[in-house]
C-alpha positions in Angstrom: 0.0 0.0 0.0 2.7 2.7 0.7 3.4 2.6 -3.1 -0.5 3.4 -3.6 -1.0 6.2 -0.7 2.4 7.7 -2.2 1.3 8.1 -5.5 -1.6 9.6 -4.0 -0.2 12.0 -2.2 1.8 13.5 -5.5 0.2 16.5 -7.1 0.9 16.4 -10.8 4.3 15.6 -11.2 5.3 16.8 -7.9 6.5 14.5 -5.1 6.0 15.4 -1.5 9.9 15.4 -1.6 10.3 18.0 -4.1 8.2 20.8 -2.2 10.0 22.0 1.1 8.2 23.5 4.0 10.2 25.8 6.3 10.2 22.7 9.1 11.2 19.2 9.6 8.7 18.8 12.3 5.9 19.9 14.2 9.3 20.2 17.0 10.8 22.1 14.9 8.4 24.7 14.3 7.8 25.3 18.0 11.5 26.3 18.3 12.0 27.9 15.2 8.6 30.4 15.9 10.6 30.8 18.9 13.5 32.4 17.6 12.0 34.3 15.1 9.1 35.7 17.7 10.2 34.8 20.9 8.7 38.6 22.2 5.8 38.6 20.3 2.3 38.4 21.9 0.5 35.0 20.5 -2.3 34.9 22.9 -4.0 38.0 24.1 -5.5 36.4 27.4 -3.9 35.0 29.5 -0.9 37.6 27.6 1.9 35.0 26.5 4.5 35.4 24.4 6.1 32.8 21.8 9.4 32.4 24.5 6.5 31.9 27.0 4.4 29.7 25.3 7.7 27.5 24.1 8.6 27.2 27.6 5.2 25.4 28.8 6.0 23.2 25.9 9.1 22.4 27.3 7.9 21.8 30.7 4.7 19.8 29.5 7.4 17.6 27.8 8.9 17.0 30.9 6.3 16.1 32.7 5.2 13.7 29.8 8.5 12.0 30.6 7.4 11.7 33.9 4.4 10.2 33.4 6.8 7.5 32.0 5.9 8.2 28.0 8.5 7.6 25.9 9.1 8.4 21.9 6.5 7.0 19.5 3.7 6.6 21.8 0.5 7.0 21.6 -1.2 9.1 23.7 -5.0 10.2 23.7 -5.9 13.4 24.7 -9.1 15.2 26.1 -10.0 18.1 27.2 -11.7 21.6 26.2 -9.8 24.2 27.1 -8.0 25.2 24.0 -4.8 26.4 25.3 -4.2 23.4 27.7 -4.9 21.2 24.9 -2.5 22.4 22.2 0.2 22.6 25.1 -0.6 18.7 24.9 -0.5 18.8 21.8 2.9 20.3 21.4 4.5 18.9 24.4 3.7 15.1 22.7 5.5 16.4 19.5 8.4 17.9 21.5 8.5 14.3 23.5 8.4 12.2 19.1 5.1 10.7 19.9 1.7 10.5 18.8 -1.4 12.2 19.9 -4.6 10.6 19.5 -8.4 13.1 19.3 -11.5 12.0 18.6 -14.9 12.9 19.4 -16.9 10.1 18.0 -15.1 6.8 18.8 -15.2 4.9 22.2 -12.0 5.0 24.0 -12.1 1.3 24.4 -12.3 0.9 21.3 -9.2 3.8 20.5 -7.0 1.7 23.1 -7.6 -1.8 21.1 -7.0 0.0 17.8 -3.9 1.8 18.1 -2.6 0.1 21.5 -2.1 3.4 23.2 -1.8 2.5 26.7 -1.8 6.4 27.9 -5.3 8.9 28.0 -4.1 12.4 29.5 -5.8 15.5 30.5 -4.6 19.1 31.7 -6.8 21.0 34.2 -5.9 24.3 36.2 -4.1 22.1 38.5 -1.9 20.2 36.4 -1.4 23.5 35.0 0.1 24.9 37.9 2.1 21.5 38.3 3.7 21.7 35.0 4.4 25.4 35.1 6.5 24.6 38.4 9.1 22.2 36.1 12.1 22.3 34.6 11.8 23.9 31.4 15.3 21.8 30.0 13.7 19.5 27.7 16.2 17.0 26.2 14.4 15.4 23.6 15.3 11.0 22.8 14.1 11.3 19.6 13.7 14.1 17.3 11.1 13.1 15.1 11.2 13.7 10.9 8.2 14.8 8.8 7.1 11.4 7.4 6.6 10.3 10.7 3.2 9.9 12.4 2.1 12.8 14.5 -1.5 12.7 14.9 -4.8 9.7 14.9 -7.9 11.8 14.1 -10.8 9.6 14.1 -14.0 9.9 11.8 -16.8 8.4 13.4 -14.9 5.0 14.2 -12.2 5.4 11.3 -9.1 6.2 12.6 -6.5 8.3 10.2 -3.0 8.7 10.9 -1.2 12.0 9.7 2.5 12.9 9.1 4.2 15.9 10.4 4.7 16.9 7.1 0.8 16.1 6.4 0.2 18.9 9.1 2.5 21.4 8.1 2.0 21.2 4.2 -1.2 22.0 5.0 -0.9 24.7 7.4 0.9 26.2 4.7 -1.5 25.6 2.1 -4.5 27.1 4.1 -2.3 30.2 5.4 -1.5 30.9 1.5 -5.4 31.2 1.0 -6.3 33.1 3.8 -3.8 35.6 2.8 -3.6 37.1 6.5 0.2 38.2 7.5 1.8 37.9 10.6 1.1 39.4 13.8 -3.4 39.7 12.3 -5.5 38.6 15.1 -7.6 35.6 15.3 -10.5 34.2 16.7 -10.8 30.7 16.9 -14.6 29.2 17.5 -13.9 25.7 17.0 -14.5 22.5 19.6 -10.9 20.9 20.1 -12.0 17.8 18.9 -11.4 17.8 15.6 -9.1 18.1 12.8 -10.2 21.4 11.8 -9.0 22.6 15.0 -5.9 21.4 15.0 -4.9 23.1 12.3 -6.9 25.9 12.2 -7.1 26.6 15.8 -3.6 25.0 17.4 -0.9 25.1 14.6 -1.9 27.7 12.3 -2.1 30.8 14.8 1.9 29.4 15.8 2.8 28.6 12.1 1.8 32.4 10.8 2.4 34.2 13.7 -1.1 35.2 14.1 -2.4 36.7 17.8 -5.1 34.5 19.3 -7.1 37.5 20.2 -11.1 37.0 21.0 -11.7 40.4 22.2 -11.1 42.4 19.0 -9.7 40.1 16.4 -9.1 41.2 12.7 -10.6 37.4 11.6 -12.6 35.2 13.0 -13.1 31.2 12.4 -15.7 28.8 12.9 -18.5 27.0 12.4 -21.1 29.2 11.6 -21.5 33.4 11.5 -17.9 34.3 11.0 -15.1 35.2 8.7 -14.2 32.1 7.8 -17.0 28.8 8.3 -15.6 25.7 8.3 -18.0 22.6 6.8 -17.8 19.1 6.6 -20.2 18.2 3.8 -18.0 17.9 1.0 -21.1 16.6 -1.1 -22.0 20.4 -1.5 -18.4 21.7 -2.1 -19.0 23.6 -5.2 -22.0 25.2 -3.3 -19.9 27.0 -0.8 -19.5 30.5 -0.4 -16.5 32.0 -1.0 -15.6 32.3 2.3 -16.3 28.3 3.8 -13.6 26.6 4.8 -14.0 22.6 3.6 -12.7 20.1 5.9 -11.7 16.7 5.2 -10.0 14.6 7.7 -7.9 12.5 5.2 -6.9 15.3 3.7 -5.3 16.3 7.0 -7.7 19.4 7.8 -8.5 21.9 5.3 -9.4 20.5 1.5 -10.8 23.7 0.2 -11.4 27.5 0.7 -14.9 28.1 -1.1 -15.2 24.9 -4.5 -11.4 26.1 -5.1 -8.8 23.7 -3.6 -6.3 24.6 -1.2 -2.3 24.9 -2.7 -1.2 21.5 -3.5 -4.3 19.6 -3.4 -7.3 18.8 -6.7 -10.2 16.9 -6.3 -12.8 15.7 -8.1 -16.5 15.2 -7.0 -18.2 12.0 -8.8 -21.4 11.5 -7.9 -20.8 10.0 -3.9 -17.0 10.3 -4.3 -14.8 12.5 -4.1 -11.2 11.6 -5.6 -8.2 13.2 -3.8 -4.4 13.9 -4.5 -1.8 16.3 -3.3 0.4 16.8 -0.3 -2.1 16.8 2.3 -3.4 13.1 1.6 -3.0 11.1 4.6 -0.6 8.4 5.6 -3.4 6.3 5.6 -6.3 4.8 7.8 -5.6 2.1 10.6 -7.6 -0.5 8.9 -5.2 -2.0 6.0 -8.8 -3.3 4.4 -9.8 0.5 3.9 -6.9 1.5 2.5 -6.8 -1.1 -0.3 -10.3 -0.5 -0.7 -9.4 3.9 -1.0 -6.1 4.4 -2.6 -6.2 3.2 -6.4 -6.1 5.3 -9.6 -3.0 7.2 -8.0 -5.5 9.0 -5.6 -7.7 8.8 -2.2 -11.2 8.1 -3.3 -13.7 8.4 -0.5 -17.3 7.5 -0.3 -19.0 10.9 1.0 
């Protein structure tokens, strides 16, 4: 199959390979963010900086390691508060391991699938726990961008993403957008799915963007803002031209209005949609669906 899901995941005649993003990692970004903003505001309230907010990474890392996690596991998360939860998020990629969201599946069922032996949480207490830590991180494994970095299920599916499949398309969605650095941001999106991931946890750190929800330039979510993110890709070429289409092979955002984001095409067929590009998954858990979805040198999904 990884001949099949690679061929899907070319656009044209360009190879993942053969397109560089500014990162190796979702690691990587973290720190490089850092040195490039490390004074810069990227939350408005509570008021943290980048240096600030890459410290509680390092220090959520650490007391991953504590917990006894160690590189390449994987670890569900939960939660609703959207800072504490992309603090897990990042101090899992800081750590080389894998978190798992969903908000469908049962977490019996998550734990047989995909083994993960670990389900973690952050309230105000382990907050103030963590932010008592050493903030000297020293990573066992730094991880590289085909390596899995998140399991996002849909309804009971589970879909594993790359680093690279999360950063490519960051990118892809920030091109659209066409906000520059330091525009404030909104984000009205549950954290339980992939849409806020990367629309509401990496993209904000990736484009230096101000998560402000007081007087933001932009706002996101799912209905009565900016920017609306949908899931019925049956209806794609009916969006407006501000709807945000989601897809959560195609490792977040497919679409902004019927155009495709930068380095994806589909094609709608009747209850199909056919997929290629850089965002296309690594593939689903079940080996049956993926020889039953990759063929024709694309993802073709039933919608």
């Amino acid at each position: 199959m990884k001949k099949e899901i690679y061929q899907a995941q070319c656009i044209g005649n360009v190879e993942p390979i053969e397109y560089m993003i500014p990162y190796p990692s979702m690691r990587s970004l973290i720190e490089g963010q850092n040195i490039k903003y490390s004074d810069q505001i990227i939350i408005e309230d509570p008021s943290m900086t980048n240096y600030e907010f890459y410290v509680l990474v390092q220090k959520t890392a650490v007391w991953l390691t504590k917990l006894g996690i160690e590189p390449k596991t994987r670890i569900i998360i939960n939660g609703n508060n959207p800072l504490f939860k992309t603090l897990l998020l990042f101090g899992i990629w800081q750590a080389g391991s894998t978190a798992i969201i969903s908000n469908s599946a049962s977490i019996n069922n998550i734990k047989k699938e995909t083994q993960a032996t670990f389900e973690i949480y952050i309230d105000e207490n382990i907050f103030e726990e963590i932010s008592e830590l050493d903030e000297n991180f020293i990573p066992k494994y730094k991880p590289l961008l085909s390596d899995e970095a998140l399991i996002i299920y849909k309804h009971s599916t589970g879909i594993k993403l790359s680093h690279y499949n999360l950063l490519v398309n960051t990118n892809s969605i920030q091109k659209v957008l066409g906000y520059p650095s330091q525009s404030r941001v909104s984000i009205r999106i549950p954290c339980d799915s992939i849409g806020w991931v990367i629309l509401g946890s990496i993209l904000p750190i990736y484009s230096g963007y101000i998560i402000d929800n007081k007087n933001p330039d932009f706002t996101i979510g799912l209905d009565n803002c900016d920017f609306n993110i949908r899931y019925d890709l049956k209806n794609i070429f009916n969006y407006s031209k501000n709807d945000i289409g989601i897809c959560e092979e195609n490792s977040g955002c497919i679409s902004l209005g019927s155009k495709p984001i930068h380095l994806t095409n589909f094609l709608l067929n009747k209850n199909t949609i056919k997929i290629s590009g850089h965002s296309v998954m690594m593939g689903y858990l079940d080996d049956l669906k993926n020889q039953n979805s990759f063929f024709d040198k694309s993802l073709n999904i039933k919608i």
